[in-house]
C-alpha positions in Angstrom: 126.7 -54.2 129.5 129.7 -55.2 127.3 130.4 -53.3 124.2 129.9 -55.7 121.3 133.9 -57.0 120.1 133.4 -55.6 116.4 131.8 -52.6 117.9 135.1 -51.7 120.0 137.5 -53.1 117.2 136.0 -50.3 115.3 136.3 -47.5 117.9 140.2 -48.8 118.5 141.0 -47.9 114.7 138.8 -44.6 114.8 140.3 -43.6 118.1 144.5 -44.6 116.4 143.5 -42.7 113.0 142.1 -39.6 115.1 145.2 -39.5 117.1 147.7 -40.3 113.8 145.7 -36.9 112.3 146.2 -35.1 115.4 150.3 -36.0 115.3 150.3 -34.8 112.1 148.5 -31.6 112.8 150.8 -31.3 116.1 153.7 -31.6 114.2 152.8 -29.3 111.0 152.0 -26.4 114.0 155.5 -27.2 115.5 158.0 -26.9 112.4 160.5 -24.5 113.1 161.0 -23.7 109.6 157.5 -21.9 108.4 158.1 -18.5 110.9 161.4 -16.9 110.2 162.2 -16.4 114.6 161.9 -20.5 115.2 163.8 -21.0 111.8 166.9 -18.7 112.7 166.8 -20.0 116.3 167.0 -23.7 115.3 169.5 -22.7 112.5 172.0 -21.3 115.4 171.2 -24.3 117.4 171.6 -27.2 115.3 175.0 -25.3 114.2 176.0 -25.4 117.9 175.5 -29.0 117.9 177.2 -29.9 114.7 180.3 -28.1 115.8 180.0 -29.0 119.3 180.0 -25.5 120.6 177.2 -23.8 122.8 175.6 -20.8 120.7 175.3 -17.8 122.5 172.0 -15.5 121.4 171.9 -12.1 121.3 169.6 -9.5 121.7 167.7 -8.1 119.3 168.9 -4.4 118.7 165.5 -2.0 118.8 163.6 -1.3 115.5 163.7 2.3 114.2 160.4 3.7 115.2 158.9 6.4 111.6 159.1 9.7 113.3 155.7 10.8 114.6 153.2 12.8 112.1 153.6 16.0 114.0 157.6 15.6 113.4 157.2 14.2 109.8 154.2 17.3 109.0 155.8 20.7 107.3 154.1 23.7 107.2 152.5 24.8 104.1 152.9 28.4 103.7 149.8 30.1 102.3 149.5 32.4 99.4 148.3 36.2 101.1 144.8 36.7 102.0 144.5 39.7 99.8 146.1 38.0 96.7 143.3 35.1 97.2 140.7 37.3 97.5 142.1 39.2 94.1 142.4 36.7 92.2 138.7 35.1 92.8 137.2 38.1 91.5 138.2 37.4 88.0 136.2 35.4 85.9 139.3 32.3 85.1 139.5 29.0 86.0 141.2 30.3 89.1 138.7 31.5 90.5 137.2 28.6 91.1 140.5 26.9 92.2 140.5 29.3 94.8 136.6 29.0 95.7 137.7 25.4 96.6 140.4 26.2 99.0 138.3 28.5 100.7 135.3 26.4 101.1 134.5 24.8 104.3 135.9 21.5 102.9 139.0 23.1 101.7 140.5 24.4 104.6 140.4 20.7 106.0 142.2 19.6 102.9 143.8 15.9 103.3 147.9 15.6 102.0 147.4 14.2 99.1 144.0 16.4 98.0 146.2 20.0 99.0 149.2 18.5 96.7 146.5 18.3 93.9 144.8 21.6 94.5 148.7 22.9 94.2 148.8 21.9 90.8 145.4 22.7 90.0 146.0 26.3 91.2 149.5 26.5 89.1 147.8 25.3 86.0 144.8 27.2 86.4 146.8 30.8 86.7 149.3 29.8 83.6 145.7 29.7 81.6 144.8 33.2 83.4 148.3 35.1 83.4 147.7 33.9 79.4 144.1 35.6 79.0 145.3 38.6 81.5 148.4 38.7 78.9 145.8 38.9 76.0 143.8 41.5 77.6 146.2 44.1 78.5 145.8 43.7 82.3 149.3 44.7 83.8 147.9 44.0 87.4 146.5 40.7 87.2 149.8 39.8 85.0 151.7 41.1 88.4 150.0 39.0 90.8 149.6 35.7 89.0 153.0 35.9 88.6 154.1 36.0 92.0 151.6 33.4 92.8 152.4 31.0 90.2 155.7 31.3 91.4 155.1 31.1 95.3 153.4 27.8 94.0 156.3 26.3 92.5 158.9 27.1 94.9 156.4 25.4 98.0 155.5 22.6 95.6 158.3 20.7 97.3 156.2 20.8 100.5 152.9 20.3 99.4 154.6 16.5 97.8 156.3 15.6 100.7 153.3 16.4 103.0 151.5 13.8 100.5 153.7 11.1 100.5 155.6 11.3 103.9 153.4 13.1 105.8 150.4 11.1 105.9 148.8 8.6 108.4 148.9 6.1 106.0 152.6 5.6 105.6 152.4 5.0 109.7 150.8 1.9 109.4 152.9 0.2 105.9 156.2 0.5 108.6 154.8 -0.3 111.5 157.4 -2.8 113.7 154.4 -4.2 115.9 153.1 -6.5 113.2 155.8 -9.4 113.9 158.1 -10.6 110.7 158.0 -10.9 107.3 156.8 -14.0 106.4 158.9 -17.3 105.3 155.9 -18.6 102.7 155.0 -15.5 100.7 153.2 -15.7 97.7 154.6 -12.4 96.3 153.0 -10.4 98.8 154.8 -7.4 97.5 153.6 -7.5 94.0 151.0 -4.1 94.3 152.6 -2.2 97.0 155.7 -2.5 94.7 155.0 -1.7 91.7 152.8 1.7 93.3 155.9 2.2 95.2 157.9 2.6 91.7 155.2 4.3 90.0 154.7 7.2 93.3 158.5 7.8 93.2 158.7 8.4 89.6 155.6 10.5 89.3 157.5 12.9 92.4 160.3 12.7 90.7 159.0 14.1 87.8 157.1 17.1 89.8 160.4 17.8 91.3 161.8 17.8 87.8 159.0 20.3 87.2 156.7 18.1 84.7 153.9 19.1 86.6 150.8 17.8 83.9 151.1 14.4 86.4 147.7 12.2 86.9 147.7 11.2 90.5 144.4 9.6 90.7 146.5 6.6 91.8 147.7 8.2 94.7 144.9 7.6 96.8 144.5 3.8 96.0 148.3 3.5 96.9 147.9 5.2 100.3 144.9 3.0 101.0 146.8 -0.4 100.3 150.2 1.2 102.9 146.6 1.6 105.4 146.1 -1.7 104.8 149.5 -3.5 104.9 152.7 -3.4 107.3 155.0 -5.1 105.0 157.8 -2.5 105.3 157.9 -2.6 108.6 158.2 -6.7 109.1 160.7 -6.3 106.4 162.4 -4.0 108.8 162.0 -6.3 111.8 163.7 -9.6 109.9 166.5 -7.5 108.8 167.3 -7.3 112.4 166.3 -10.6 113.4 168.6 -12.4 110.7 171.4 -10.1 111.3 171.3 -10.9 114.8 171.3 -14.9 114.0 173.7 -15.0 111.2 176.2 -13.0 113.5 175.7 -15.8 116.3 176.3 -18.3 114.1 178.8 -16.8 112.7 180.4 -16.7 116.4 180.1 -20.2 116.6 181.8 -20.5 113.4 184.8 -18.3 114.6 185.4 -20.5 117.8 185.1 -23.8 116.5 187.5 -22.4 114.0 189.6 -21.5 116.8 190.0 -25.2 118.0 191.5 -28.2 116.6 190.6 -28.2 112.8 187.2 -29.9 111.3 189.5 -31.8 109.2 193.1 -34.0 110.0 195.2 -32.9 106.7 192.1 -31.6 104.6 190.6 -35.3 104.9 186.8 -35.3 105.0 185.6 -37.4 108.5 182.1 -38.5 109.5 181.7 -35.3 111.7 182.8 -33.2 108.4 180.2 -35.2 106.1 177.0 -34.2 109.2 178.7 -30.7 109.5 178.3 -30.1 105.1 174.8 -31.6 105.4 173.4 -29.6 107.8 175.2 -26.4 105.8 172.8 -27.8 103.0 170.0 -28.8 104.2 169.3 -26.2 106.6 171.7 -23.2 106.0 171.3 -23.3 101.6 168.0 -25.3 102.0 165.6 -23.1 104.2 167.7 -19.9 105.5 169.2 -18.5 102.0 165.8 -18.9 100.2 164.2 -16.5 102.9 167.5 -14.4 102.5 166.4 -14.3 99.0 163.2 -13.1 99.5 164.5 -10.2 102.0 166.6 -9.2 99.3 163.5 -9.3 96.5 161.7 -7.4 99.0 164.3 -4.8 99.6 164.8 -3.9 95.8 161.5 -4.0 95.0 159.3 -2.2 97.4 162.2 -0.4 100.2 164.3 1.0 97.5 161.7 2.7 95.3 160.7 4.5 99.2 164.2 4.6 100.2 164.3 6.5 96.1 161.0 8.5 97.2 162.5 9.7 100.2 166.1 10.6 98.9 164.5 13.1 96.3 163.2 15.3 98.8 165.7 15.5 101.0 165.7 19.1 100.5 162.6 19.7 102.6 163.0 16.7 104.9 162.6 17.2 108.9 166.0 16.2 110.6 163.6 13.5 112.7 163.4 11.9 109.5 166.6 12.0 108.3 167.7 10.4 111.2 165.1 7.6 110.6 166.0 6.9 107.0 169.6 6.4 108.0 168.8 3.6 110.0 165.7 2.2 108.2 165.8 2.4 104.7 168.3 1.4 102.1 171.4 3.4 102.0 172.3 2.5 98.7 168.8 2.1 97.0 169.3 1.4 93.0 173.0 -0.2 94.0 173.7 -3.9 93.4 174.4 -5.2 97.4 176.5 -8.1 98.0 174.5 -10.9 99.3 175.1 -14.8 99.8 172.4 -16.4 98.0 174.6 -18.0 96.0 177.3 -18.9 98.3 176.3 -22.5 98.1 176.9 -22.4 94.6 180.1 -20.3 93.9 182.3 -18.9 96.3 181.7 -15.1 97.0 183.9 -12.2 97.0 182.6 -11.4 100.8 185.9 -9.2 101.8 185.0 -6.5 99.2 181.6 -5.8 101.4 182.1 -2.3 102.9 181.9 -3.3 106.8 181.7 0.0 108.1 177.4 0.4 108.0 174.9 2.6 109.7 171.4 1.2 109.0 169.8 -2.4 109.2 170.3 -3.0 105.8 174.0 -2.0 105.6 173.8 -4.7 109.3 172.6 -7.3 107.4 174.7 -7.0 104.5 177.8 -7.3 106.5 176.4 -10.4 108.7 175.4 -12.5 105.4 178.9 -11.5 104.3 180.8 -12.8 107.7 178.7 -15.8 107.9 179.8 -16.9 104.2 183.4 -16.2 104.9 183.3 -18.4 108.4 181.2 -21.3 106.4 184.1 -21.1 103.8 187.1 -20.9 106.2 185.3 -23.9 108.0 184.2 -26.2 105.3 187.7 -25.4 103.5 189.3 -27.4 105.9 188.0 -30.0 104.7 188.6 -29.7 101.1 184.6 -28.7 101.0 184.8 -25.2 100.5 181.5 -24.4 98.6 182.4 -24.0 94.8 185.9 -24.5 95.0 
């Protein structure tokens, strides 16, 4: 039976519009320029073209790894067994501080729960050693004393057991979660602005200003639970460092050949050459540098900040970790190339010599600005000259 003519005209059109849809779709799910991986590879390669040089990738150097929690956990020296039991005879606040601690629940205490107790238990024996004062007794006076100030002096443990110590902060810099993403709507908005508010309330406990609300503590530690920003953040660092250094190797041996330019003179392959540099390099690659760098100042350095104040009590495993993970210079102004499509940056005053990812990634946006000026410069193009 034949298929009546309007009948298959009909189908035709439905059959082209389903397969124009389906180009689109195929298309949208193949542009190299929505995950930051595809985008930096294309970015090397189309520079290698331009320039007529094979790019050479190279390998990715290994994420640091956040110490394990048995590394990361201190011990929390405990107050003697006789002074406990002493002091919950009398009739204070204390003594139901210390009731807590040595309930069932208590002895299981979480991080963050054993860092409040701590203060409970210091407040609650400056009331006491005041009534005790009052009342004449010499004895009680005696041992409040020395545990108010056995308190105080492991206070610094108790805090970094809270902030450092716990699961939660495993899973906010996790490196298995892939890369920070190139469309972010702020993602960073809450787990920043509870970074900068945990650092300054530690800051102030280590300052001794011990009257500090953490009730937000726990709603923090939740949200690192939840996200793995850090740790993508940590993974692109080393991603785009890697890229902008092969490029930048491209950059250096073209440079190394003939020049771009005869005598300064712009040429057809000079004119391709400047419109890849902006539509790609200033177009799509600098706005996600710009976002790494939002993301550094406004989440990694209030952590990097958070960890720097207590480096007093921090495990060497750690130490090592934050030299390689976290912002060496959190609070300074870094040199980065955002602009360098605008005005022409000052890139040999970057301190080359750099031990962690962020110090890596400074120095390769920095040698991939000097090599597109050098290059571009020969042409009379130099960006904002």
């Amino acid at each position: 039976m034949k298929i009546p003519r309007a009948f298959g005209v009909a189908g035709k059109s439905s059959i082209r519009a389903s397969l124009t849809v389906l180009a689109a779709i195929l298309l949208a799910a193949c542009n190299p320029f929505d995950e930051v991986r595809p985008m930096m590879d294309e970015y090397v390669e189309r520079l290698g073209r331009v320039l007529e040089t094979d790019p050479q990738f190279s390998e990715l150097a290994p994420a640091p790894i956040l110490p394990r929690r048995r590394e990361r956990v201190l011990d929390m020296p405990e107050l003697e067994l006789g002074m406990l039991d002493f002091l919950s005879l009398y009739g204070c606040d204390l003594q139901f501080v210390v009731g807590e601690k040595n309930s069932i629940m208590g002895k299981v205490m979480q991080p963050l729960n054993r860092l409040r107790y701590e203060l409970r238990f210091i407040a609650s024996a400056g009331k006491c050693l005041q009534s005790s004062i009052d009342d004449g007794d010499e004895e009680l006076q005696d041992t409040l004393r020395q545990a108010i100030s056995s308190k105080r002096e492991n206070l610094p443990i108790a805090l970094w057991n809270a902030t450092w110590g716990v699961e939660e902060v495993e899973n906010l810099f996790t490196t298995s979660k892939g890369f920070y993403p190139v469309i972010a709507e702020n993602p960073l908005s809450d787990l920043a602005r509870e970074a900068a508010q945990l650092e300054r309330a530690a800051r102030s406990l280590l300052n001794g200003e011990l009257e500090q609300n953490l009730d937000f503590a726990g709603a923090v530690q939740q949200r690192w639970q939840a996200e793995y920003h850090a740790g993508q953040l940590i993974n692109s660092a080393l991603l785009v460092a890697a890229r902008l250094n092969d490029g930048t190797e491209v950059i250096e041996r073209r440079l190394a050949q003939r020049p771009l330019c005869l005598n300064g003179n712009p040429n057809n392959q000079s004119t391709i050459v400047q419109g890849m540099f902006f539509s790609i390099y200033i177009g799509k690659v600098q706005p996600y540098l710009a976002d790494l760098r939002r993301a550094r100042i406004e989440l990694l350095e209030p952590l990097a900040q958070l960890a720097q104040i207590q480096t007093a009590v921090m495990p060497q495993s750690f130490q090592r970790w934050q030299a390689r993970a976290l912002p060496a210079d959190a609070g300074v102004e870094s040199v980065h190339a955002e602009s360098a499509g605008v005005e022409s940056a000052d890139v040999e005053s970057v301190n080359a010599e750099s031990a962690n990812v962020w110090g890596d990634l400074d120095k390769a946006v920095a040698d991939h600005t000097l090599g597109w000026q050098q290059l571009l410069e020969q042409c009379g193009l130099r960006p904002g000259a």
